[in-house]
Every structure is written in structure tokens, then in C-alpha cells.
C-alpha positions as CSV (number, residue, x, y, z in Angstrom):
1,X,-78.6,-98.3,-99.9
2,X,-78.3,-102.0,-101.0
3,X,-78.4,-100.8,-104.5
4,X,-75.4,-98.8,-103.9
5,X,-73.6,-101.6,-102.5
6,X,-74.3,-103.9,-104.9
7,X,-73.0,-101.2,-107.9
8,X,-69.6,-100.5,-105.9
9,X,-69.0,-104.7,-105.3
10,X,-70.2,-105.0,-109.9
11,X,-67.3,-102.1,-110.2
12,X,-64.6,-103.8,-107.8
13,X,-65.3,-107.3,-110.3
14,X,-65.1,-105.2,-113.2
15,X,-61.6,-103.7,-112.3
16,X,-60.0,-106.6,-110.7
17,X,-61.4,-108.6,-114.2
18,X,-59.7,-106.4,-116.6
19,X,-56.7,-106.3,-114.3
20,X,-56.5,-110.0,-114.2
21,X,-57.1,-109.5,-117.9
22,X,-54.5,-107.6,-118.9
23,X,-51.9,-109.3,-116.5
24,X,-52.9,-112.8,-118.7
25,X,-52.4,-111.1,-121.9
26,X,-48.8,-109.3,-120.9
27,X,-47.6,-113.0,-119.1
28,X,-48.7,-114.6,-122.1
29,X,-46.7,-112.7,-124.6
30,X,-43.3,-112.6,-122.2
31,X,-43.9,-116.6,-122.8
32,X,-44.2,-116.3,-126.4
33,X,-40.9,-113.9,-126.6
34,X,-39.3,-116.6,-124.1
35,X,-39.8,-119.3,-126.9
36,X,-38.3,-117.3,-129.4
37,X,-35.5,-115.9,-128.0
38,X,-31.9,-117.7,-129.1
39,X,-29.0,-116.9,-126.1
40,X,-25.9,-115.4,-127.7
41,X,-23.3,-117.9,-128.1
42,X,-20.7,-118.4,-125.7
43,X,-17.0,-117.4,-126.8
44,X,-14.7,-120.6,-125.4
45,X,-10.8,-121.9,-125.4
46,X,-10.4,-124.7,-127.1
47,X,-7.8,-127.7,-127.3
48,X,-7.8,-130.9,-129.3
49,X,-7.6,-134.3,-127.6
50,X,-3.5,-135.4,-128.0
51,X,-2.2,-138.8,-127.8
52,X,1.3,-138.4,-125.8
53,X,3.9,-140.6,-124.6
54,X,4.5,-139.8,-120.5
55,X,7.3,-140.9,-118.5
56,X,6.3,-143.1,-115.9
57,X,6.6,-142.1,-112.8
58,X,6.6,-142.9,-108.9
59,X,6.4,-140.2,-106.2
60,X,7.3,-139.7,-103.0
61,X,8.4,-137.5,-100.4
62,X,11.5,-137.5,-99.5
63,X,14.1,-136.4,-97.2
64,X,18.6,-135.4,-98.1
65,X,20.7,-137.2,-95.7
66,X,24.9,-136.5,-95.8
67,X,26.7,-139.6,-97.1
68,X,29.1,-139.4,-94.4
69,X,28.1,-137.1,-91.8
70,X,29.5,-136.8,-88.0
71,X,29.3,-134.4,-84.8
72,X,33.2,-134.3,-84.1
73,X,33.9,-134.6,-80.4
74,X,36.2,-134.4,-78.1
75,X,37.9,-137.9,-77.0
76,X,39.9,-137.3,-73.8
77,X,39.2,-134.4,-71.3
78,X,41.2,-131.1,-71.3
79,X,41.4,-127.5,-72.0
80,X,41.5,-126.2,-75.5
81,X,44.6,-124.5,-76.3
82,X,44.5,-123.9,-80.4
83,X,41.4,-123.6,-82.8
84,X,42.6,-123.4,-86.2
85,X,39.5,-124.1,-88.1
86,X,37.4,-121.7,-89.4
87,X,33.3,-122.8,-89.4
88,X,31.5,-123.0,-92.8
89,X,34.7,-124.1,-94.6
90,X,35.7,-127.0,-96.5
91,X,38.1,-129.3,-94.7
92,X,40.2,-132.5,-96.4
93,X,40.6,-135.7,-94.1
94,X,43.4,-135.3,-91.3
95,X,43.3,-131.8,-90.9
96,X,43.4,-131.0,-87.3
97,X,40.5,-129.1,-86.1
98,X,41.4,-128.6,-82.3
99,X,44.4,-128.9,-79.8
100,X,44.0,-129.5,-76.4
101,X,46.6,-128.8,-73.3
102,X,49.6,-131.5,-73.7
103,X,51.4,-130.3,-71.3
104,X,51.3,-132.8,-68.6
105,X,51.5,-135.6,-71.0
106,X,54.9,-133.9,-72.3
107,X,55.8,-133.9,-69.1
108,X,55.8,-137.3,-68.2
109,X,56.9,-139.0,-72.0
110,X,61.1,-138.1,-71.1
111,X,60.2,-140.4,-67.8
112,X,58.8,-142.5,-69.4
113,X,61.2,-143.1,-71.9
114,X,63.9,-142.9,-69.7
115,X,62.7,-146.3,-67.8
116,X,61.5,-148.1,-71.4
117,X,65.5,-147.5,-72.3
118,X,66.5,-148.9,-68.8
119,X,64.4,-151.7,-69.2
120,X,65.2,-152.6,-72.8
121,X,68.8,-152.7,-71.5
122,X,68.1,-155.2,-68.4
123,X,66.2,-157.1,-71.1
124,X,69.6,-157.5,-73.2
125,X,71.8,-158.3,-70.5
126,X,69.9,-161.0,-69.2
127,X,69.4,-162.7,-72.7
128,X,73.1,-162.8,-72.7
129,X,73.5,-163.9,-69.1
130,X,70.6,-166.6,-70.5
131,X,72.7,-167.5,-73.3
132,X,75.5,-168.6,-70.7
133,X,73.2,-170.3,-68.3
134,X,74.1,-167.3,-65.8
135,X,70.6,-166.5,-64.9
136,X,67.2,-168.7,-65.2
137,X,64.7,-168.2,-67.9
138,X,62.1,-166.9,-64.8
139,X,64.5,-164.2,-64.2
140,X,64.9,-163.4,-68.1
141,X,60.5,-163.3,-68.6
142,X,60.5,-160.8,-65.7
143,X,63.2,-158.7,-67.0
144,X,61.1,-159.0,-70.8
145,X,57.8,-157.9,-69.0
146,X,59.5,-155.2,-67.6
147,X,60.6,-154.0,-71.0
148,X,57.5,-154.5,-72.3
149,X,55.9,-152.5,-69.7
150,X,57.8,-149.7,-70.1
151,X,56.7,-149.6,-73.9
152,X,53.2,-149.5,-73.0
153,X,53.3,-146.9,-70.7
154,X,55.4,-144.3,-73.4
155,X,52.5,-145.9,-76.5
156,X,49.7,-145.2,-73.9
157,X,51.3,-141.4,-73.4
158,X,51.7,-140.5,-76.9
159,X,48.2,-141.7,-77.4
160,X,46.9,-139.6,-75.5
161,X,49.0,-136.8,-76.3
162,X,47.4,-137.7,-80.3
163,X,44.0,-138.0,-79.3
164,X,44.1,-134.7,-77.6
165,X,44.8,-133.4,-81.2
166,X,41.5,-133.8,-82.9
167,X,41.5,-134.4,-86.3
168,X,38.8,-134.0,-89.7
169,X,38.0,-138.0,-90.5
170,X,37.4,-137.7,-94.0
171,X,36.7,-134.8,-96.5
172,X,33.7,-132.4,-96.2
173,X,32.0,-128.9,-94.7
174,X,32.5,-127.9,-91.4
175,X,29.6,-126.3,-89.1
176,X,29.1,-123.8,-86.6
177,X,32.0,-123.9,-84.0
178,X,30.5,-125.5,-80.5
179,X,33.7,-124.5,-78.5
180,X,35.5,-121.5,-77.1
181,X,39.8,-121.4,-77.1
182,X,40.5,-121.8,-73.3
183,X,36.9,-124.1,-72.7
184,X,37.7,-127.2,-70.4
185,X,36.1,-129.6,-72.7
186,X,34.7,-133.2,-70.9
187,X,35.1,-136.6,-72.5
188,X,32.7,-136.4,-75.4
189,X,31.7,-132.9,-75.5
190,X,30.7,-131.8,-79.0
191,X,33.3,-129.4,-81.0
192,X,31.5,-129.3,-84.4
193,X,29.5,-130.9,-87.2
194,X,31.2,-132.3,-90.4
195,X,29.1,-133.3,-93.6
196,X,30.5,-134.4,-96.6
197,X,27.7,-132.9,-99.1
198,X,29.0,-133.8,-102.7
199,X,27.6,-136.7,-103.0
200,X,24.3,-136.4,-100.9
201,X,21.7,-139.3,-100.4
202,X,18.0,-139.0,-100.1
203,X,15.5,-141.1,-98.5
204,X,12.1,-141.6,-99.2
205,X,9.6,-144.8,-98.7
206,X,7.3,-146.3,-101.5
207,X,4.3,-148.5,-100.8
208,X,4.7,-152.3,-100.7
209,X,2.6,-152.5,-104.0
210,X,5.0,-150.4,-105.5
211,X,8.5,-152.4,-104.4
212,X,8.4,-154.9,-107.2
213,X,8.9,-151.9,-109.9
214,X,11.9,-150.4,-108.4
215,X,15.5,-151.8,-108.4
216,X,19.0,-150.6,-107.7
217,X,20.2,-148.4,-110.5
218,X,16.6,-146.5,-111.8
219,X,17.0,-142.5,-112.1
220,X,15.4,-140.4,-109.9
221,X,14.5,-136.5,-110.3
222,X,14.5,-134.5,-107.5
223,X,13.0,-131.1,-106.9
224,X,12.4,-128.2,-103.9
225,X,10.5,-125.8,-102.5
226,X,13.5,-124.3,-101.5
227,X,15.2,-124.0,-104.7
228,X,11.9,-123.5,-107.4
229,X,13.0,-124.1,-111.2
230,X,15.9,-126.4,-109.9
231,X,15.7,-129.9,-110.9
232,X,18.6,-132.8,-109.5
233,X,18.9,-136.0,-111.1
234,X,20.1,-138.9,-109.0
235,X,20.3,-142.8,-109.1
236,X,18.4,-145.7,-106.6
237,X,21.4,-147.3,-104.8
238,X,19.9,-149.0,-101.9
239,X,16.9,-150.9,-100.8
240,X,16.0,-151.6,-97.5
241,X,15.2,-155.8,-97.8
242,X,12.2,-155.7,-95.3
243,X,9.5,-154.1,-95.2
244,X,7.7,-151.3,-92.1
245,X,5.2,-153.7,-90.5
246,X,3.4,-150.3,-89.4
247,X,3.2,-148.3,-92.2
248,X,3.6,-151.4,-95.4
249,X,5.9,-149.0,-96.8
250,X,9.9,-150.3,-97.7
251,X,12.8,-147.6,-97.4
252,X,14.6,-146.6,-100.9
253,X,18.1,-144.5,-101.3
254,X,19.1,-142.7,-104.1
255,X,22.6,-140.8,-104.7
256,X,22.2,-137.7,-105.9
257,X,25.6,-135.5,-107.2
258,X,25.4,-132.2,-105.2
259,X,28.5,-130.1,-106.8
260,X,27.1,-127.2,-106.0
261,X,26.3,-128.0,-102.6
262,X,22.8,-126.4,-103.0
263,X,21.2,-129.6,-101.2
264,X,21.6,-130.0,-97.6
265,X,21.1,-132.7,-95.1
266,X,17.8,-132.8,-93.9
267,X,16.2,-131.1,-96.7
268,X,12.4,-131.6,-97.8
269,X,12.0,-132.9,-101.5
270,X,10.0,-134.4,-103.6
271,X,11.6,-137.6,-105.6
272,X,10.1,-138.9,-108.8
273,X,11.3,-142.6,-109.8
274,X,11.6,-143.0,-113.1
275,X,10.5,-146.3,-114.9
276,X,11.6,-148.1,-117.9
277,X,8.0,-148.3,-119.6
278,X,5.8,-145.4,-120.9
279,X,2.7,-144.4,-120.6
280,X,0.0,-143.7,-123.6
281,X,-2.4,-141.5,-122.9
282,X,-5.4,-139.2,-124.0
283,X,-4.0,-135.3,-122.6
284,X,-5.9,-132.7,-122.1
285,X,-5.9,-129.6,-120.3
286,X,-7.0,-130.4,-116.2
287,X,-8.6,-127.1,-116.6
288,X,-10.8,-129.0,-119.1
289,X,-12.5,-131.2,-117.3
290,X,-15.3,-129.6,-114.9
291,X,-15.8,-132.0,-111.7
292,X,-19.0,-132.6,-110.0
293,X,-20.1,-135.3,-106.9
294,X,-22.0,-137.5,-109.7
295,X,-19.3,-137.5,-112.3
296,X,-16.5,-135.7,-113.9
297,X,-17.2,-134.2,-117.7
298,X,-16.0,-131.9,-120.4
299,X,-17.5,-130.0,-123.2
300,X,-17.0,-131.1,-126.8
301,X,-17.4,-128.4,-129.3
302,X,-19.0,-130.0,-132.5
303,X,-20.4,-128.5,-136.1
304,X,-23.9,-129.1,-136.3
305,X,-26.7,-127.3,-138.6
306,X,-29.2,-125.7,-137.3
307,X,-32.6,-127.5,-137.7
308,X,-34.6,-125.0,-138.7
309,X,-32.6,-122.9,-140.6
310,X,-30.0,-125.2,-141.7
311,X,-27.1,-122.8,-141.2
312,X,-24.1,-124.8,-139.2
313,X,-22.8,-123.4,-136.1
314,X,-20.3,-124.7,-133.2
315,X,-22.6,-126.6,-130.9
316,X,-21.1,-127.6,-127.0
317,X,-22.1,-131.0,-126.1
318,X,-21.2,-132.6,-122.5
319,X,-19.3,-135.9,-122.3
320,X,-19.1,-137.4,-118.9
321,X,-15.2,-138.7,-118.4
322,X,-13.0,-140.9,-116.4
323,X,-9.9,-139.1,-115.0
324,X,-6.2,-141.1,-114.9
325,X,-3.0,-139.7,-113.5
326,X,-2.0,-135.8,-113.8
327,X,1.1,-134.2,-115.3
328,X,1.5,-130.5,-114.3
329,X,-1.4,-128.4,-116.1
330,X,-2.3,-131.8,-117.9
331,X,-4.5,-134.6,-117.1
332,X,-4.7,-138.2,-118.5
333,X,-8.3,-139.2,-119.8
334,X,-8.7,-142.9,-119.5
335,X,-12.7,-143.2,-121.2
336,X,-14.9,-140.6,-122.5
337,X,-13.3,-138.6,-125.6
338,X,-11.1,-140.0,-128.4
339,X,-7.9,-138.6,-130.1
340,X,-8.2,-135.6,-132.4
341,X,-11.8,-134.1,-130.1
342,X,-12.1,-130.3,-129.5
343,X,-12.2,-129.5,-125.9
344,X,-13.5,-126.1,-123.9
345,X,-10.3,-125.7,-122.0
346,X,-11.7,-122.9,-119.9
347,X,-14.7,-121.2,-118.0
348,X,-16.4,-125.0,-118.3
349,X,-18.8,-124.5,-115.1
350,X,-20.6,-121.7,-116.9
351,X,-21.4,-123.7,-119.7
352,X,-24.5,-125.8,-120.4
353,X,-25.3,-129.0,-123.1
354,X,-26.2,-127.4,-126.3
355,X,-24.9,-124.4,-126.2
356,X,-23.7,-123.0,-129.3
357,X,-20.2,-121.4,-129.0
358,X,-17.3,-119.1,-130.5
359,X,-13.5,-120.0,-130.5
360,X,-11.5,-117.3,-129.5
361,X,-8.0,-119.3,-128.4
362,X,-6.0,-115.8,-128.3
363,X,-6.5,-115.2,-124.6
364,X,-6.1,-119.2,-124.2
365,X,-3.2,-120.0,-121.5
366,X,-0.5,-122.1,-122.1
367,X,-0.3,-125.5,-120.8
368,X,2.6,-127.4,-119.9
369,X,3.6,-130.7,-118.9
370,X,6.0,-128.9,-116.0
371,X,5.2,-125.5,-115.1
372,X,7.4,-123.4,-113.3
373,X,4.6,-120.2,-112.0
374,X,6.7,-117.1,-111.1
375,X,5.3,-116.6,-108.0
376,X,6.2,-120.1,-106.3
């Protein structure tokens, strides 16, 4: 019986031996096949390392405000009796927008002028009855205040028989009408918005480091969500002389010409001051540069020969890189690369140090400095 045992536990060894064995062998040569295999090379994009002249720019977010802009209201109370306006339109200065119920006004201006000619009359005889040292000068001043009375009560009636004609104060578009023909209107009481929109202003603030580069008179470009491909060129015309002691930003205005009337007050944009100086820099593709928590890099494709076989071949080799400022599909490298380097422009993250590599730049996108994507 113990024999037994002792042949089954020398043919378990045996097995699990030439298993073990075999397993060695077969791990052994995936190793050796591992060491001799060569990965394909990896077909890139490619872009060489330009030296470029940028405008220099300041940016901000800004915000169109109407260069004259007012909510026309009514002045004196009364009841509206003609609207000849039409909302939306364009309007010059003096046109009359609304006319309110005169009548009582009318009413009482014959009155009136019937007692200012009465009293101008008195005024005359006594001057001549002064003149003759018929009447005393107490008399005559009485007789003058009268007169002038009388004057200021027909001026105060025709005043408000004008102000109850409202007028346009200056040249520009009308809004939505606020008011109904018949409406009692109080002292006040808002009729409708008027915005002059050709020119337009726009506000935007800059940070206190920043003041000392601006100055009355440096373009600005302006462009829009709202209006995508559509770029408004304007000029700084006013800075605010102090600065926000809550934010540390100073307040700038720039006049922008709006012929078109395409920008509105209160409109979102975004403003780019343009400076005197330029700016040289390295430019590369942003799609270049592959970004990672312990440093920004890029791939340089180099010729290299192949040590053992001596044959040259397109070798990738990481470069770690320090970014600068950013121009639409293009970023500034300030260290890293030099002019006249081949980039990988795209697909960097799957990329590894010494890999070889292909160009292939037919499917390569095209870069630009402002791109316009068609569906913004």
C-alpha cells in the first residue's frame, strides 16, 4: 500500500516537473521574441518651428453702451391725444413724438393775453403821466409789476402748452412704444427709449498693471458671439483717471463706428487693444504641445541612423517646453525648441521618446492665427 502511494506522489513530481518545464522553455522564448521585435513606426503631422511677428495685444471683456441714450418721458401730466411715431424707426432731433390734451391750456392763453395787453397799456399811461409828474414813481412800479405779471402768466401757459408736446432730443432709434393714444400719462411716466447707435461706445476694464500701456487714441478690435466672423474696429477715447479700489482694475472707452447698426447697447464683446510694439515669437501649432502636471513637451522628429544597421530613419524625441501667450490655433514657445525644428502637430499623447515615425502631412489640418469654425 505505501509502495503505491509513494509511485502515484514520484508520478505527480514528474508531471508537474515537465509542466513547469515546458512553461520555462515557452516564457523564455516569448522573452527572446520580445527583444527582437521592432514596433512599426508611427505615421505623424508635422510642422516646422516659425519665427513670426504678432500684434500685441490686450484683452478684455467688454460691454456696448449708446453714446447718447435716454428713456423719453412725459414732463407734465395729461392725456395723450396724438402718437405719430412709429417704434423701431429712426428719428432726427425735434421731431415730436407725442401730444398731450391742450385744451385747457388753450383755453385760458386769450385770458391771459387779454389782461398782459391791459396791463402793458396801464404800464404806458402811467410812464407818461410819470413823465409829467402826474402820478408817483410807487404808482408807476406797481403798474410795471402788473405788466410784468401778466407776461409771466401767458410764458408760463405756452410753456406748458410746449412741454405737453414731447419732442426727439437729438438724432437716433426709437424703441418699443410704452404708451397707449387716450392713456392719462403722470409726471414722468415713460413713453419710449431713444438710442443714438452710429457711433456706439464700449466699456471694458483693464488691470492696474496694464494702465501704463494704454492711452487715448490706440485701436481696438472688437468681436461677438452674436455676430461670428464679424470683426469692428474702434478707437480708446476715454480713461477713467482713478482707479476701482475693489477690483484694481481702471475703466477704458473706446468709440466704435456702428453704420450698420449691427451693435447694440448692452451687448457682450470681447475687445482687443492693440499696442504699438510687436511681438517675436517661436509659433507652433497648440495642438503640438502635449501638457502634463510635471511639464509641458513636444516631439521633435529627427534623422538618426540606426545603430546596428546603419540605415537612417525619422526618430521622435521629447523636448520639455515653456508655453507663452496663444493666438487662435497657435501657441508662442518661449524655451525649449529653436527656429526651423520639425514638430508632431498631432496625436502627441500616443507617442513615446524614441519612437521612429512617418510624415504623412496630407490629412494635417490647417492652422490659423484667427479661425472662424463653422459651427460657432
Amino acid at each position: 500500500m505505501i509502495k503505491k502511494i509513494l509511485l502515484v506522489i514520484l508520478a505527480l513530481l514528474l508531471l508537474i516537473g515537465g509542466l513547469a518545464g515546458a512553461k520555462y522553455l515557452q516564457i523564455r522564448k516569448m522573452i527572446a521574441a520580445g527583444a527582437q521585435f521592432v514596433p512599426p513606426p508611427a505615421t505623424v503631422t508635422t510642422a516646422v518651428v516659425k519665427r513670426e511677428s504678432w500684434d500685441s495685444l490686450l484683452t478684455a471683456v467688454g460691454s456696448m453702451d449708446a453714446v447718447q441714450g435716454v428713456t423719453v418721458s412725459a414732463e407734465l401730466a395729461g392725456k395723450i391725444v396724438e402718437i405719430p411715431f412709429e417704434a423701431g424707426r429712426k428719428v432726427r432731433r425735434g421731431e415730436v413724438l407725442l401730444r398731450q390734451d391742450v385744451s385747457t391750456e388753450t383755453a385760458q392763453l386769450p385770458g391771459a393775453r387779454a389782461a398782459l395787453e391791459l396791463a402793458n397799456r396801464n404800464r404806458q399811461r402811467m410812464e407818461q403821466l410819470l413823465a409829467q409828474s402826474m402820478v408817483s414813481q410807487s404808482e408807476y412800479d406797481s403798474a410795471d409789476a402788473t405788466a410784468r405779471q401778466a407776461q409771466a402768466t401767458v410764458d408760463n401757459i405756452l410753456a406748458a402748452i410746449g412741454k405737453k408736446t414731447v419732442r426727439a432730443p437729438f438724432d437716433g432709434r426709437l424703441g418699443i412704444r410704452q404708451v397707449n393714444l387716450g392713456q392719462m400719462l403722470r409726471e414722468g411716466d415713460t413713453i419710449v427709449s431713444l438710442q443714438t447707435l452710429d457711433p456706439i461706445f464700449v466699456n471694458f476694464l483693464l488691470p492696474q498693471q496694464q494702465v501704463d500701456q494704454v492711452r487715448v487714441g490706440l485701436s481696438i478690435r472688437l468681436t461677438t458671439d452674436t455676430l461670428p466672423g464679424q470683426e469692428f474696429s474702434g478707437k480708446i477715447t476715454a480713461i477713467n483717471p482713478e482707479i476701482d479700489p475693489d477690483t484694481r482694475n481702471v475703466r477704458i472707452q473706446a468709440t466704435v463706428s456702428n453704420p450698420k447698426e449691427t451693435l447694440r447697447p448692452g451687448m457682450f464683446v470681447n475687445v482687443a487693444v492693440e499696442l504699438p510694439q510687436k511681438l517675436d515669437v517661436l509659433a507652433v501649432p497648440a495642438t503640438a504641445v502635449l501638457y502634463a502636471p510635471y511639464g509641458d513637451s513636444v516631439f521633435v522628429v529627427e534623422e538618426k541612423a540606426d545603430e546596428k544597421t546603419g540605415k537612417m530613419s525619422l526618430v521622435l524625441r521629447q523636448q520639455f517646453v515653456h508655453q507663452g501667450i496663444r493666438r487662435g490655433d497657435f501657441v508662442a514657445l518661449t524655451s525649449g525648441v529653436k527656429e526651423g525644428d520639425t514638430l508632431v502637430t498631432t496625436g502627441v499623447f500616443k507617442l513615446r521618446n524614441g519612437q521612429t515615425a512617418v510624415v504623412d502631412n496630407t490629412l494635417s489640418p490647417e492652422f490659423q492665427l484667427a479661425p472662424t469654425p463653422p459651427n460657432n
